[in-house]
N, C-alpha and C positions, 0 to 999 in steps of 0.2 A: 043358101049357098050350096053348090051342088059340091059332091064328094070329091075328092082326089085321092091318087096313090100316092100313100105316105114314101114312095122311092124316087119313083118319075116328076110325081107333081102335076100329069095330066089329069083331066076330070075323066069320071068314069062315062062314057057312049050307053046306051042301049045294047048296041051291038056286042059289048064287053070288047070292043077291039086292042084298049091298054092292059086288060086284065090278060089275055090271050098272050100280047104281046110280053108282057113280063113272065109271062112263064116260059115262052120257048125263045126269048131271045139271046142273042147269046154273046153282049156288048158286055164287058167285066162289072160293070155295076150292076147288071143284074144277076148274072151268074154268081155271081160273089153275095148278095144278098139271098140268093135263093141256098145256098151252101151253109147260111148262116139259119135259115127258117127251118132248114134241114136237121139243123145240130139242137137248137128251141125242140122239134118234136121228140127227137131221141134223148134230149136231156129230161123229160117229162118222164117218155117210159122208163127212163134209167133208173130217176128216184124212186118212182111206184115197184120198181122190181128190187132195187136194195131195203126199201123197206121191207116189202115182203120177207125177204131171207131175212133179215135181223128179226123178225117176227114168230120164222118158221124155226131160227137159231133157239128163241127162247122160250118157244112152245115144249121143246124137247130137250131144253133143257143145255144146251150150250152144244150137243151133239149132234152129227146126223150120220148114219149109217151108210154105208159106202154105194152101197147101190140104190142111192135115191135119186132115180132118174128125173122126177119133176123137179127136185131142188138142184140137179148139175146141171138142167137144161136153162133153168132161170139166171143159175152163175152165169154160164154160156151165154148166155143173151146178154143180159146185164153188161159184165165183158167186154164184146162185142161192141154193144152200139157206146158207149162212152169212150173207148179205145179209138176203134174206128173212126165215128161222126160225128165224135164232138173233141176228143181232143186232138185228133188231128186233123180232119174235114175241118174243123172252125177254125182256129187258127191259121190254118195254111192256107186253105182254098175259099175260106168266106172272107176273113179281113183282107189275105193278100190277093186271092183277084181284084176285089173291089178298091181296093189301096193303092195299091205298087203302081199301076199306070199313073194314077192324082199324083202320089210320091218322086218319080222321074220325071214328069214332065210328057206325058206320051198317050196317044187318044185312045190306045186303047191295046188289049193284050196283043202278041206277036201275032197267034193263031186265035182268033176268036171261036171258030167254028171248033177248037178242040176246048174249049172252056166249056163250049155247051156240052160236047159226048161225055166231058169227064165227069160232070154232073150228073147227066142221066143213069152214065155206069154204076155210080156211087149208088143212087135211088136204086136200078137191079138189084146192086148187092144187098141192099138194106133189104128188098122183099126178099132177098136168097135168105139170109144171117136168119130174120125174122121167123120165115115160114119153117124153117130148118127142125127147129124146137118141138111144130104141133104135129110133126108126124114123127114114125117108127125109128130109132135109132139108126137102122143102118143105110136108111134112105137118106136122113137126117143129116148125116155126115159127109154124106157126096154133096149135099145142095148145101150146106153148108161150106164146103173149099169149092166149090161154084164161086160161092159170096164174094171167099176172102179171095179170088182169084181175079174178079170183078172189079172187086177194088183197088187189088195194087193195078190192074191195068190203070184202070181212072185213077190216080196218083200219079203214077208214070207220066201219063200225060200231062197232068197237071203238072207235073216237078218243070219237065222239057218247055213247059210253056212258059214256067215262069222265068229260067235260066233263061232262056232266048229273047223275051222279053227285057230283066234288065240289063244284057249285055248290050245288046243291040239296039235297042227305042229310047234312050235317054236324053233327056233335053240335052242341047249346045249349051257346054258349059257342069252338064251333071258328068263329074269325072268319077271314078272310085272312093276319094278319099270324100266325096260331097256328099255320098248317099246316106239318107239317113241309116242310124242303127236297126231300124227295121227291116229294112231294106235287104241289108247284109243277113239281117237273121232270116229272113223271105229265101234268098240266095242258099246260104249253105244249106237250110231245111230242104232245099230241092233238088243240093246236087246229095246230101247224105241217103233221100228219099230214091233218087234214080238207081243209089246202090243197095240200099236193102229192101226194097222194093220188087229190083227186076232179081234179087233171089227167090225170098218170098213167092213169087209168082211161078220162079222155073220149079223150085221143090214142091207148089202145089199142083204144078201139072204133072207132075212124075207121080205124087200121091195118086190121083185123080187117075191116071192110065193105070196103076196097080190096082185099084179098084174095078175101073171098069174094061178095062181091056186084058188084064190076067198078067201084065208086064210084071217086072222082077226087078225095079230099080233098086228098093231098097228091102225087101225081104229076102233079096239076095244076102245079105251083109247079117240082117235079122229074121233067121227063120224062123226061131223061136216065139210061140205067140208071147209070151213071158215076157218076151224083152221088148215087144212093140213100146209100152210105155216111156224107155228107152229114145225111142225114135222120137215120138212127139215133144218129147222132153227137151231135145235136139230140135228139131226144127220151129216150136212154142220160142225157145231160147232165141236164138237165133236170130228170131226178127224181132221179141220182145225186148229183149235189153235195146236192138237200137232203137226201136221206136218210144221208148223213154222220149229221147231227145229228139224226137220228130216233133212229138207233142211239145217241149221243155224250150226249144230254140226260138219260137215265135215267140214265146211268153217273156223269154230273156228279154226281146228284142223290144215289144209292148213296154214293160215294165222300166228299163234304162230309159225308153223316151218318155214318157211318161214323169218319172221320177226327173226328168230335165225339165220338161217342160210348168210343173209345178213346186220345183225349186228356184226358177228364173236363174239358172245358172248353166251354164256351158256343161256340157258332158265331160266327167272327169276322166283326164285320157282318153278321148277317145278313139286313138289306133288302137290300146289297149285291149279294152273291149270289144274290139272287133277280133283281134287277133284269140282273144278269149275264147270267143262265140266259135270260131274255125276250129281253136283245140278242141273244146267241147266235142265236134259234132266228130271230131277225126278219133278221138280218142271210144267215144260215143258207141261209133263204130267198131273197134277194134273189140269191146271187152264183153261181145255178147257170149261167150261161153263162164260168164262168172257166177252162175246158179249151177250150175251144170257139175257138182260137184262126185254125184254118184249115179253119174252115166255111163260108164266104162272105159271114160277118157282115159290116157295117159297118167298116172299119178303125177306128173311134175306139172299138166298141163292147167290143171286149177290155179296152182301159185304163180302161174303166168299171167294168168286172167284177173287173179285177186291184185298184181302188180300194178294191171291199167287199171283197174278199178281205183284202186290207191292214189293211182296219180292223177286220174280226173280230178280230184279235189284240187288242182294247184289252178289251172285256168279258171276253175269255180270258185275259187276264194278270190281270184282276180277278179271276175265280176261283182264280187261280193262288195270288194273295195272299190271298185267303181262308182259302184250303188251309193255307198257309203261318203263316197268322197266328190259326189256330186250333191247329198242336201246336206250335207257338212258346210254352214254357213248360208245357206240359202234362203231364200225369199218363200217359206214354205208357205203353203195354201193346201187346209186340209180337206179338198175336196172329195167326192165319195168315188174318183177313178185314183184321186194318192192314198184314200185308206188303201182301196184296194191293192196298190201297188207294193205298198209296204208291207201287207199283211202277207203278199207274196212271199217276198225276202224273207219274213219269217218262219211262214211255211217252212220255205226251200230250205232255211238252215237248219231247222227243226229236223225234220226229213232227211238230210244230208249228215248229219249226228248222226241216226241211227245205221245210216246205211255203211258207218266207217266199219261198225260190229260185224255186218251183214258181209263187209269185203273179206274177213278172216276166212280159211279153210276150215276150220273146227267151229266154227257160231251157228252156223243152221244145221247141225245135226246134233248140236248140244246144247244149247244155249236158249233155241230158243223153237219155234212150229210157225204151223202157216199163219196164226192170229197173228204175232210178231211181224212176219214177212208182208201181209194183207195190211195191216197199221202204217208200217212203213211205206210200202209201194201207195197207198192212197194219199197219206202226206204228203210224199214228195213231188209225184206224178199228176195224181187226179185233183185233189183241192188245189193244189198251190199251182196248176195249171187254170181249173177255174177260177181263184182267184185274179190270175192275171188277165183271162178273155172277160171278165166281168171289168175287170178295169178299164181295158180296151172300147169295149162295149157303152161304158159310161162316155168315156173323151168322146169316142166317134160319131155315137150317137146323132148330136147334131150336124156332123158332115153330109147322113146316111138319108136322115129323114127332114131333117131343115127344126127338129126339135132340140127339146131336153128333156134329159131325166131325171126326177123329180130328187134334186137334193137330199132334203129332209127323211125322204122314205131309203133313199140309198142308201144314205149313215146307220140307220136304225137295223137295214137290211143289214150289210158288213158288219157292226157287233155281235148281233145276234149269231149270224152264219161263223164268225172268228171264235168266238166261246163254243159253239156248238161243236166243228171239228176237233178243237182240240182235247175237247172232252171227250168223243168220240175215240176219235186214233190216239192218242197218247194213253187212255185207257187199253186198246185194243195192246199196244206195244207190252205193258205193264203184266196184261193178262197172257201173253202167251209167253210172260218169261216165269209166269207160275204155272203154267199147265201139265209142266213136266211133274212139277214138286205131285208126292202122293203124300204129303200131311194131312188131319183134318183141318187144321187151321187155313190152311193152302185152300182145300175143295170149297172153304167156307166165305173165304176173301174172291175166289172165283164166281160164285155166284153173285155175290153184289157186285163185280165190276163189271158180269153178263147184264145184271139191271141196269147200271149207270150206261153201258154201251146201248141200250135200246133206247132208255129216254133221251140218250143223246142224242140218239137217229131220229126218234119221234119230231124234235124241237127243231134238228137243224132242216130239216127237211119239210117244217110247215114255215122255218123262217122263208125258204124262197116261195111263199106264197106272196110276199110282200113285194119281191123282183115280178114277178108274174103280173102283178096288180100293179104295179109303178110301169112298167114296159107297155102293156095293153094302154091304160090311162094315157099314157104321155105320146104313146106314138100317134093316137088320134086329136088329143085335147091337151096334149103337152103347151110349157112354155117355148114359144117360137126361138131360137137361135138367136135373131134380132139382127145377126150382123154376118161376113163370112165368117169370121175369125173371132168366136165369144173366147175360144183360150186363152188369145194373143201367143199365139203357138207360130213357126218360123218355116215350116217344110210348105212343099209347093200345094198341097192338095185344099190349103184353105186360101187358096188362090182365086177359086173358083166358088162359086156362089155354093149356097148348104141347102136340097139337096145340089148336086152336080147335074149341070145342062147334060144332053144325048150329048152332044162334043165336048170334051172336056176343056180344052183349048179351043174353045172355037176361030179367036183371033190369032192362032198359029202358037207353037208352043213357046212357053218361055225360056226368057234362056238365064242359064246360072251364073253367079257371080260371087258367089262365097259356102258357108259350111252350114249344117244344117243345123247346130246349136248355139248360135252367136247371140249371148243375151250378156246384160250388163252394160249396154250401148246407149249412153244419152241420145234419143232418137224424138223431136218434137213428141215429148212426153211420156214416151214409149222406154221401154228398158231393152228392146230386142231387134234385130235386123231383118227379115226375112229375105228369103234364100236368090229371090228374082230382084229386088231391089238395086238398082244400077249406082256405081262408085258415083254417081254425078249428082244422081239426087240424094245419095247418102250427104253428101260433103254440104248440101243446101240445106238438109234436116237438120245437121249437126251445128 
């Protein structure tokens, strides 16, 4: 049998004319897969370079000296590509280009031809980010805000494509209240993206002209080399608190459908959750000065920032209850995308505990150090983000490639990788709330929680050799799908065969007639409605 591309499904030419064709084309299903191959390489180098540092951590002993340039460029790196290209490239730009059109009812993005630039931008900036590290410092740093200047562009675009996309291309019939919860979390990720995004980009071009061009944007304000660190501190903030929830708002969105679709139950409240996911992203927005404690701000202006900070927990405990109050009674099926969805939720709350301390004005300059801060920020943001694109990743799987992934090796995968974080970060939490202490007792409980933090790293990080070996395996030799719809899931995109024709609709789009969670429905055998299914043959099934 001759080969095919596990995307397209065409056989491979001589001429390699499919292989060509998937790389530069630039229809959302492939752009959206290519975003996602993207996030697979840098997820690779990410682990290989946080190992390194927990390695380089316990060689020397839990220290490192302030000017170790090879271990701040590795941070740097490190950083970089998991921030960047995989918790927000993957999520936003690999599942929702390739999604959102299946999802609406629509053949394809607004702007195709910007799906592709925004792609290639993203690959620039990755060789910018990359290459930044192996040379001289202060070369390093200009090609470096190249990078990250690179990428908000390609984001921007991306954001604008997607907005435009589902306002305007939605089946007849896909109203507001019909889109799924993805959908909406797709949406507000890219109108919060267009706002801290095109800042991000204007304060890295004012950077970028003070370096190269001799400007005075911001050494006007700070002459003082002293207080540069000041500066970054400020602009780092600035776009780092909101891009929490860049990364945080897909995963919402992944994990509520998800947690619906294998509880066989309707989404609980779902205006709710929706209205959630908007606070989130607005509040998201507002509290990026809440680290920013000993920058020179205003002294009243912390307790301003620690406020929203406070109050995002009320929209996020509304999700929480969402979550909760949709498998609350339900038809649960503990497949290895609902481990994974669940083990989100715990993350997130796990994460979200610590971060109540972290909102105080006095906890990060008394309480606690970067170990603390570094614990938390990877609980809340980095696992429990990958938690949920690995859930994602398992459902969709056979939409993508017309496979599966291998069950068995999933579950095995998820325990491992669940035990292993939390041993990891909730150690890491523990230790930097003793690092201040100068007892011997203290220095001596330090050092065994620095060993329990390395084997934790060692274990969790050969667990995903098991995802590596289950994804390669399955995407070639996997179990075939079998049907469109192996979920029995309700949204339009398992409408169309697994993978997706070049037209997604080819017989014209469909059109909508109900809501995108509608389960519990005596339906000739079935428990669910889906979303195109017309009132006349419901009333004939029924």
């Amino acid at each position: 049998m001759e080969p095919r591309d596990p995307l397209t499904n065409e056989r491979f030419t001589q001429k390699g004319k499919p292989v060509w064709r998937m790389i530069f084309a630039t229809d959302h299903k492939s752009v959206g897969a290519r975003f996602l191959w993207l996030a697979l390489f840098c997820v690779l180098l990410g682990m290989a370079l946080s190992l390194a540092m927990r390695l380089e951590l316990s060689h020397r002993g839990g220290g490192l000296p302030a000017n170790n340039a090879g271990t701040d460029a590795i941070t740097l790196l490190h950083g970089s590509l998991m921030v960047f290209f995989v918790l927000t490239a993957a999520p936003q730009c690999g599942f929702g280009f390739f999604l959102l059109p299946l999802q609406i009812g629509a053949r394809d993005m607004a702007f195709p031809r910007l799906s592709g630039i925004s792609f290639w931008m993203t690959v620039s900036s990755l060789v910018g980010i990359a290459s930044s590290v192996l040379i001289s410092p202060e070369i390093g740093a200009t090609i470096w805000l190249l990078g990250v200047g690179c990428f908000s562009g390609a984001m921007l675009l991306a954001s604008l494509n997607i907005c435009v996309t589902t306002i305007e291309l939605r089946a007849k019939g896909m109203t507001l209240p019909r889109l799924p919860i993805t959908v909406w979390a797709w949406l507000v990720t890219a109108i919060l993206s267009l706002l801290i995004f095109s800042v991000l980009l204007a304060s890295d071009a004012l950077l970028l002209t003070d370096r190269l061009a001799g400007t005075h944007f911001f050494a006007a304000t700070l002459p003082s080399p002293a207080a540069l660190p000041a500066l970054w501190q400020r602009w780092f903030w600035f776009f780092a608190q909101s891009e929490v929830y860049v990364a945080m708002l897909p995963c919402f969105g992944f994990v509520t459908h998800v947690l619906s679709i294998y509880s066989r139950k309707r989404l609980w409240n779902e205006r709710a959750a929706v209205l959630a996911l908007c606070a989130v992203g607005l509040f998201g927005f507002c509290i990026w000065g809440e680290h920013m404690f000993a920058s020179g701000l205003n002294p009243y202006t912390p307790l301003v920032f620690s406020m929203l900070a406070s109050s995002l927990g009320v929209p996020s405990l509304l999700l929480v209850i969402c979550w909760l109050g949709t498998i609350w009674g339900g038809k649960i099926r503990l497949s290895a995308a609902m481990l994974f969805a669940l083990g989100f939720v715990s993350l997130f709350l796990s994460g979200g505990l610590s971060g109540i301390f972290l909102a105080r004005r006095d906890f990060p300059s008394s309480g606690a150090n970067d170990t603390f801060v570094t614990g938390h920020f990877h609980l809340v943001m980095g696992v429990a983000a990958a938690f949920a694109i690995l859930s994602a990743l398992f459902f969709w799987f056979p939409k993508m490639f017309g496979r599966r992934l291998n069950e068995t090796l999933g579950k095995i995968h998820f325990w491992a990788t669940f035990a292993g974080v939390y041993a990891l970060f909730m150690t890491m939490h523990w230790l930097g709330l003793l690092e201040r202490a100068n007892s011997p007792a203290a220095a001596n409980l330090q050092g065994a929680l620095r060993s329990v933090i390395l084997v934790a790293t060692i274990a969790t990080v050969a667990a995903q050799i098991l995802f590596f070996c289950n994804f390669s395996w399955s995407l070639w030799r996997g179990e075939r799908a079998g049907s469109r719809n192996p979920w029995r899931a309700t949204t339009l995109e398992w409408y169309v065969d697994s993978p997706p024709p070049s037209e997604n609709f080819a017989g014209g789009s469909p059109v909508v007639f109900r809501g995108a969670y509608e389960f519990g429905v005596a339906l000739a055998g079935e428990d669910f409605v889906p979303q195109h299914l017309t009132p006349e043959r419901l009333a004939e099934l029924q």
